[in-house]
N, C-alpha and C positions, 0 to 999 in steps of 0.2 A: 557340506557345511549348511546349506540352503534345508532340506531335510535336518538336519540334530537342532539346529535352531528352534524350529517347529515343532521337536518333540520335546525338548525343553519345556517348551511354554504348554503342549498338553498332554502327552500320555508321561514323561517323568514330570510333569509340575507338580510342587510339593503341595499339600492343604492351605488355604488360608485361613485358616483357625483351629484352636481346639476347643472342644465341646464336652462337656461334663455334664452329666443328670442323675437326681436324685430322686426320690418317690418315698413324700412322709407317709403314714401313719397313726392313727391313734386320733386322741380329742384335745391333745395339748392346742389351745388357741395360738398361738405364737410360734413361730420358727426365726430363729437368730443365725446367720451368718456372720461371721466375724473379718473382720480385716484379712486378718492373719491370711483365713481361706484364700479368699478372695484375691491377694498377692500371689498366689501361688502360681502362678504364671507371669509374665509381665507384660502388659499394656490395659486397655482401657477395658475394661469388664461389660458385656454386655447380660444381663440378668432377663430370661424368660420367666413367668412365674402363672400357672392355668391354677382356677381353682373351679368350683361349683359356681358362685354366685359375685360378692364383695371381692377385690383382691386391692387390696392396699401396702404397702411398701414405704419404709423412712428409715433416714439412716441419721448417726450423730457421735458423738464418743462412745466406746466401747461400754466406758462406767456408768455412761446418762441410760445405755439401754438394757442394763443388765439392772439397774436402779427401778427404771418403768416396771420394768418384769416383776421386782421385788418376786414376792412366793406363788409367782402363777407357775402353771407347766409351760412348760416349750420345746421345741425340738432344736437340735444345737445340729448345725450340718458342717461338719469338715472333711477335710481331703485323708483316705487311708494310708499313707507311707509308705505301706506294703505294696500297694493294687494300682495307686495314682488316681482311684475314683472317689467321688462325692459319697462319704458315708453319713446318717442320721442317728443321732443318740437322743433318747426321751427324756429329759430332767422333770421330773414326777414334783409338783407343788400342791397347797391349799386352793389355790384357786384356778377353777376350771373354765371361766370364764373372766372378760377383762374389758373396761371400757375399749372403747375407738381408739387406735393410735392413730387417727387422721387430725391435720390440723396441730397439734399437740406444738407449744411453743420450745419442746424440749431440743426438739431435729434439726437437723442441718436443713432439710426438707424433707419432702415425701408426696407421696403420687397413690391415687386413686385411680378403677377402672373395675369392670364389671367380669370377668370369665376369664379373661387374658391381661397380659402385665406385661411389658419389655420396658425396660429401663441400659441406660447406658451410662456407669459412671466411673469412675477412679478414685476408690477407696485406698486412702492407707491402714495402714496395719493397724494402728491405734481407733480406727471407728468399724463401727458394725451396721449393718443392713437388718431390720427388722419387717416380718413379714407377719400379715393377718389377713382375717377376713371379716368379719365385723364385729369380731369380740368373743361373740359366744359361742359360735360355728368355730370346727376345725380350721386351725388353718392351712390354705392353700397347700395341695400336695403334691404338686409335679415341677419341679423346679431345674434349670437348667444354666449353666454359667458358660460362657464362652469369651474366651482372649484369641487376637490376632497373631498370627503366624507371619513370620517374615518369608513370604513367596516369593521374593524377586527373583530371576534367574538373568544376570549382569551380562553373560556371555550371551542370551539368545540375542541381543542387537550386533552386536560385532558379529557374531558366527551369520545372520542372515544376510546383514550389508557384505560382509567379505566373500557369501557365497555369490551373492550375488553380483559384483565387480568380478569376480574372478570368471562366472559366467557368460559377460557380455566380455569380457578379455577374449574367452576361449571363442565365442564366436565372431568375433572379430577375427583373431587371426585365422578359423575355418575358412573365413570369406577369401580373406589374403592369400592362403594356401591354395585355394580354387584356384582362385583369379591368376596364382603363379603357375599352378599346372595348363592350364588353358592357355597361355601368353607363352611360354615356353618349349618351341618347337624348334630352336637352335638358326643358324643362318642360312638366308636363298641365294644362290647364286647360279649361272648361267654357266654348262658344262660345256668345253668346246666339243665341236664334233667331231667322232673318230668313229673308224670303219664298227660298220652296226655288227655287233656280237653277240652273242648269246645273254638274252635280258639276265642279269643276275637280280633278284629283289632283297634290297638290305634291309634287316630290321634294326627300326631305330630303338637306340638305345634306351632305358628307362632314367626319366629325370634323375638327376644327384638330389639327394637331399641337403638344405644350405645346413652348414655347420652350425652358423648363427641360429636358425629358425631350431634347432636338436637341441641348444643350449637351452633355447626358451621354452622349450616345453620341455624338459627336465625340470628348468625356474617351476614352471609352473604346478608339476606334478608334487614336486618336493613342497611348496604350498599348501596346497590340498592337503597332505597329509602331513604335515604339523600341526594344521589346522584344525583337524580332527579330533588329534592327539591330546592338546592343549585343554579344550572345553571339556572332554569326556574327564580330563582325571581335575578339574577346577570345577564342576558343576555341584551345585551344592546337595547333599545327601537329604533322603528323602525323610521328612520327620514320622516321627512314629506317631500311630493314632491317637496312644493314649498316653504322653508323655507323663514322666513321674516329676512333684511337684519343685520346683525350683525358686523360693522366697529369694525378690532381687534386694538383696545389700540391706542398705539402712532403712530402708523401707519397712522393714519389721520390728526394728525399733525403737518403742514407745520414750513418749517425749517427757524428760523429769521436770520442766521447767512451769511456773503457775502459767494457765492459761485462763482466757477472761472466760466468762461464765455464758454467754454469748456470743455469736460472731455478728459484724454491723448487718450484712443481710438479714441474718434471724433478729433482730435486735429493730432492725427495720420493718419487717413484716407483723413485729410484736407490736411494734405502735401503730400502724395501721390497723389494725384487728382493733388496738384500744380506742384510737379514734371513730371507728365505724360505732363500734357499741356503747359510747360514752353520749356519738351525737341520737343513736335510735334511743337510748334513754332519756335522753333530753326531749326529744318529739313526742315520746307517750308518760313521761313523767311516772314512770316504773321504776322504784328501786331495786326490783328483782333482776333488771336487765340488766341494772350498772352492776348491782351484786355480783355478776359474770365475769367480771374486770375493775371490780373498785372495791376494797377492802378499807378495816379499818376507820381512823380520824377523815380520810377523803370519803369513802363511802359515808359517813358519818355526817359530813357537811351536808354534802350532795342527796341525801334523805329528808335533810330537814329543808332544802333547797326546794327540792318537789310537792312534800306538804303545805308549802307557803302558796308556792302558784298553782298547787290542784283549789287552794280557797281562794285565791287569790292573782287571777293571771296578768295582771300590774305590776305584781311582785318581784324586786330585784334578787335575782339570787346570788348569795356570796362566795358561792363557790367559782374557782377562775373559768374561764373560757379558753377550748383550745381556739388557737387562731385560725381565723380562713386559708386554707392553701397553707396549713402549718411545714417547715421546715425543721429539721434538726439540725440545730447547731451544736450541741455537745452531746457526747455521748459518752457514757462511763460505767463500764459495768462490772461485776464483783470479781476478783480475782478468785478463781481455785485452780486445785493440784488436776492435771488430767486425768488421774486414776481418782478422785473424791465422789461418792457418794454421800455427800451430807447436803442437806435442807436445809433452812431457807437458806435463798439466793436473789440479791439486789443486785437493782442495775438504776441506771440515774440518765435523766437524758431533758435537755431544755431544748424546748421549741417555740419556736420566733415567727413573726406575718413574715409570709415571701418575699426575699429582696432585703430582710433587714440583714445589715452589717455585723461582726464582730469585730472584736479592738487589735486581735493578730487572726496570722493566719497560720498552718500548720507549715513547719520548713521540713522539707524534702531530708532522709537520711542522704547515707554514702550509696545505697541499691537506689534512690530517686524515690522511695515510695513517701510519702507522705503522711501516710499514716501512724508512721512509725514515732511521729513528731510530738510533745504533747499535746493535749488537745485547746486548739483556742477559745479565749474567754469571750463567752456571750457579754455582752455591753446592754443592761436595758433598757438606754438611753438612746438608743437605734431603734426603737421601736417606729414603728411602720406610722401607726395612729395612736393616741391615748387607749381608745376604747380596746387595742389588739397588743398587751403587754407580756414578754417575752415567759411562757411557763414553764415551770419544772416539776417533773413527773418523776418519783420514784417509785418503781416499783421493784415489787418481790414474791417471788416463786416458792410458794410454801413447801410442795414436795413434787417430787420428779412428774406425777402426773397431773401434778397441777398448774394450768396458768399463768402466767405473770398478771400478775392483779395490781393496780395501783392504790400504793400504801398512803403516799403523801401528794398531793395537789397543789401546789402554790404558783404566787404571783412573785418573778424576780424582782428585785429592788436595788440589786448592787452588783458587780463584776465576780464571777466563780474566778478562785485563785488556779493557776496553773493544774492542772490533774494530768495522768499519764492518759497515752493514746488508746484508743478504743481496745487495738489488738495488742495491749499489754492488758490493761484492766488494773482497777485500785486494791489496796491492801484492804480487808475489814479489818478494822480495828475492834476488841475487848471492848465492851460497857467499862470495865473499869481502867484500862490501859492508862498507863503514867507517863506514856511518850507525850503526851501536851499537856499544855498550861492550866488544861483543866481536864479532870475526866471527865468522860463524856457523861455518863448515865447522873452527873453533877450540876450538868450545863441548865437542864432544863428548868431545875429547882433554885439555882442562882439565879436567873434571868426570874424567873416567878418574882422572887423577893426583888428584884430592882424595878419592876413594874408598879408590885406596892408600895414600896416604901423608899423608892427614885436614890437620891443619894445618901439616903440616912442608913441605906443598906450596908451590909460587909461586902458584898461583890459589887459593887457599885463601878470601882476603877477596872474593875476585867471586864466591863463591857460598853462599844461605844456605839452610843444612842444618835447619834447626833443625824441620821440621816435611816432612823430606824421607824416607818410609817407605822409600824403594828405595837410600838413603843408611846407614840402621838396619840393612839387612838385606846391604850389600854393602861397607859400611865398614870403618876399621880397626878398630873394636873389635869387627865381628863375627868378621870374620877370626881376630882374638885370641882371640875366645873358642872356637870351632872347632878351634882350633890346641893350647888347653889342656885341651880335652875329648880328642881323640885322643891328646894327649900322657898324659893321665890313665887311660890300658885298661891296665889287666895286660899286653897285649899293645901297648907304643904305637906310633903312627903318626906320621909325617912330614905335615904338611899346608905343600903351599905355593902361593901364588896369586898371578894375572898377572890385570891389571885393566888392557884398554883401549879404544880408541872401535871400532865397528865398522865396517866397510867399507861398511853401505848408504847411499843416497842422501838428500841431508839437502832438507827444503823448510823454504821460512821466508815465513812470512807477515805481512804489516806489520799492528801494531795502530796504534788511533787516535791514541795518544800518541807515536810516533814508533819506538817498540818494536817486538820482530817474536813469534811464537810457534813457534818452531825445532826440528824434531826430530831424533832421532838414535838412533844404537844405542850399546852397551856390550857390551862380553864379558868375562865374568871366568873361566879356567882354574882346575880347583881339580886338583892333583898330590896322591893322598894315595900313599904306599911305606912302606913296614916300618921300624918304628923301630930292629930287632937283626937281624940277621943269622939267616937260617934262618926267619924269622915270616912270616905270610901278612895281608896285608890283607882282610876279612872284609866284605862289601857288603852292605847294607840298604837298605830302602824302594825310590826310585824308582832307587838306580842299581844296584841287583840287579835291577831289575824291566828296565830298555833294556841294563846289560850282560848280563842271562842266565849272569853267571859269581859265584857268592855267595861265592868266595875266589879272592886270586890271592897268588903269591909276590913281582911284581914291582910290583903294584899296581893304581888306577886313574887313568884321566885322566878328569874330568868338566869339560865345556863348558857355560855359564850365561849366556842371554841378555839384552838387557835394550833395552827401549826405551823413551826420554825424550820428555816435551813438557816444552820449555825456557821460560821467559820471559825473552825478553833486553832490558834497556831502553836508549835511545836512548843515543848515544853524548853524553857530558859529564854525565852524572848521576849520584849516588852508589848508586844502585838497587840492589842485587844481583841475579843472574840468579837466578833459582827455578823449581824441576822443577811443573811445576805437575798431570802426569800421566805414570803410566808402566807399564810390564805387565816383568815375569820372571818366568822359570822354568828348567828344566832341557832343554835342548835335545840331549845328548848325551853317555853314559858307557859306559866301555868299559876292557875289562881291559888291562895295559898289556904289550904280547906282548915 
């Protein structure tokens, strides 16, 4: 027993692992393994990957990386059916070379390293492992997969412990058995004397063996050899080197249900990445840097932001500020199909000064996760300080290799209605969708007309102002009073203004109740010209500061931008639409030639 024990555990121990390799070829920059492969065994995958130089590695859905790929070559590695080994097939494209997939906001993650690669993860079926080396080099060609073998052998502790009991049994009773032949020379007694005769010498007999003691070492012998018997035909068989592939269960497959277009970790790391280079553009007042992560009405602001304090570093700018020690408090990103390749892709997320509150919290499902909960409303009346008020960042992902870039910038100003949990993700709703009370690509052009023309407008009742700060500041009565200040100079001025929707591109995102959370831009023109004949309009603050001209005779034209988060609620409800966040400023003034 003692002995099979021990060879259990080394000359029949089964392998602990299988081991698969492949060896590319060619100039295809890319190599894709896919889920599928990758399951063909089960347990945790451990991935070797040697190249010349760069070896880089990222994995994400199947679709987001077959999307990256778009028409490059690559090499597609799967398992042969026939053989049970890692085969390489070339898929021939236009393009031979490929940016960096390092970093790339598309992955679940990915890992960088110089010659050598090991990674260790558990992919399902529905995502894929992407491999390169710096784009325009081949990539990496020696690659190796290896899954865990189940080596336990359950009998070598019983078979060593029982040999060994059964051991110190048998030498025990050897001792006992000594100890009983040496002690057993039968009884002494004292012969009487009789006439001396011829010595006879008796030999003593040879001890009995006890009946008892014959029993127990039959017990014992019959042990020994059942014990033998038992492990040899129960010990597990030995696996074969190159086992053929075996996809475990539902593992393989792919999920039909929308999933969000982000997971919170990647979603996380995306606004980290945004905050780093939002604030290095703010330090050197480059719009090329923010260009890297700010598109659009935001990049827009935040341009004319930086012109003002390269003339002027006094200068307020009107673009939001993320908070110190910013938090995310909502998170919201677009819903798609897990097999969709289609472009753009939004995601939405407000961030709050550390320690500020929201008005709920998320409730725990029936599995306890929590996340599973809608997502709770930011309150931006929690705000930490004045000067640190709660932002909202949407961004969007123009195409699979590119970015998430933030499209709209603003300051909150009122409670985001109920939205679905992060890891469900929102509906996008159509530009012209009739599920709400208003269509969306309509919102921006109604709100225009109620700015200029307050309640004399037709959309005047579908929206309520009453707590709407970018309404205060761009309405008719500001207008009015602008118009009576200029009209009031010794010298006075003509002030007149054109308020309408702007041209960029609207997203709308379904909330829980049936509602959507819709953004958009505004522009408002302001004409200021000479109130008398022969007078010069005289510039101040920031539009002497971007026109460079501090008098003109013909005047100036100043352009003012503005962008909204709408709440628009379901169509049949008396609800009014309400701006629930927005950012403006002065994006352009100039003398009028």
């Amino acid at each position: 027993m003692l002995a099979f024990g021990i060879v259990q555990r080394t000359i029949l121990a089964p392998p602990s692992s299988v081991e698969l390799s492949v060896a590319t070829s060619g100039s295809a920059p890319l190599t894709v393994i896919e889920g599928s492969t990758l399951q063909s065994h089960s347990g945790r995958q451990t991935i070797k990957i040697d190249g010349d130089d760069a070896v880089t590695a990222a994995y994400g859905r199947t679709s987001d990386v077959y999307a990256w790929i778009g028409d490059a070559s690559y090499n597609l590695v799967t398992v042969d059916p026939a053989t049970g080994q890692l085969v390489t097939t070339v898929h021939s494209g236009a393009e031979n070379s490929v940016p960096s997939i390092a970093d790339s906001d598309l992955w679940y993650d990915d890992y960088q390293d110089t010659r050598h690669l090991q990674l260790s993860v558990t992919l399902p079926s529905d995502d894929a492992l992407l491999i390169a080396a710096d784009g325009t080099e081949p990539a990496p060609s020696h690659i190796s997969i290896s899954w865990p073998l189940d080596d336990s052998t359950p009998w070598t502790g019983p078979l060593i412990i029982g040999g060994a009991v059964l051991l110190i049994f048998g030498l025990v009773m050897l001792l006992i058995a000594i100890y009983r032949i040496r002690t057993r020379h039968g009884p002494k007694r004292k012969m009487p004397k009789v006439p001396k005769q011829k010595t006879i010498r008796s030999v003593r007999p040879a001890a009995r063996t006890s009946t008892k003691s014959g029993s127990l070492g039959a017990i014992v012998v019959l042990l020994a050899v059942g014990a033998l018997a038992v492990p040899a035909a129960s010990s597990p068989a030995r696996a074969d080197d190159t086992p053929s592939p075996t996809p475990t269960g539902d593992a393989t497959a792919a999920p039909s249900e929308p999933v969000p277009a982000v997971t919170t970790s990647q979603l996380d790391r995306i606004v980290d990445r945004v905050e780093a280079t939002i604030g290095q553009a703010d330090s050197t007042l480059d719009p090329t840097v923010a260009a890297t992560r700010m598109t659009g009405p935001a990049l827009q602001l935040k341009t004319a932001d930086y012109a003002l304090k390269s003339k002027d570093a006094n200068a307020t700018p009107d673009s939001p500020a993320i908070p110190a020690d910013a938090e995310v408090k909502l998170e919201l990103p677009q819903q798609v199909s897990p097999t969709s390749d289609t472009w753009p892709r939004s995601v939405m997320v407000v961030l709050a000064p550390k320690g500020a509150s929201t008005t709920s919290s998320p409730t725990p499902d029936a599995s306890g996760d929590a996340t599973a909960a809608p997502s709770s409303t930011p309150d931006p009346s929690a705000t930490a300080t004045p000067s640190q008020p709660f932002v909202v960042l949407v961004l969007q992902q123009a195409t699979a290799r590119d970015n998430y870039k933030v499209d709209y910038f603003l300051t909150l100003q009122a409670p985001i209605p109920e939205v679905a949990a992060p890891t469900t993700g929102a509906a996008v709703l159509a530009p012209d969708s009739a599920l709400l009370s208003m269509s969306p690509k309509k919102v921006a052009a109604a709100y225009a007309d109620v700015l200029a023309n307050d309640t004399a407008s037709a959309s005047a009742s579908a929206f309520d102002l009453s707590a709407d700060n970018l309404a205060k500041a761009w309405g008719k009565a500001a207008q009015a009073a602008e118009q009576q200040k200029q009209a009031a100079l010794a010298s006075p001025n003509n002030v007149a203004y054109t308020t309408a929707a702007g041209a960029d591109d609207l997203i709308a995102l379904a909330t829980t109740d049936a509602g959507a959370l819709v953004t958009a831009t505004v522009q408002q023109a302001m004409t200021v010209t000479p109130g008398e004949a022969g007078a010069k309009v005289i510039a101040q603050g920031d539009v002497l500061t971007l026109s460079g001209v501090d008098r003109s005779d013909k005047g100036y034209d100043v352009t003012y931008g503005g962008q909204v988060l709408f709440y628009v609620p379901a169509l049949g409800t008396s609800e009014p639409i309400t701006v629930l966040a927005y950012a403006q400023g002065l994006l352009s003034a100039q003398a009028i030639q």
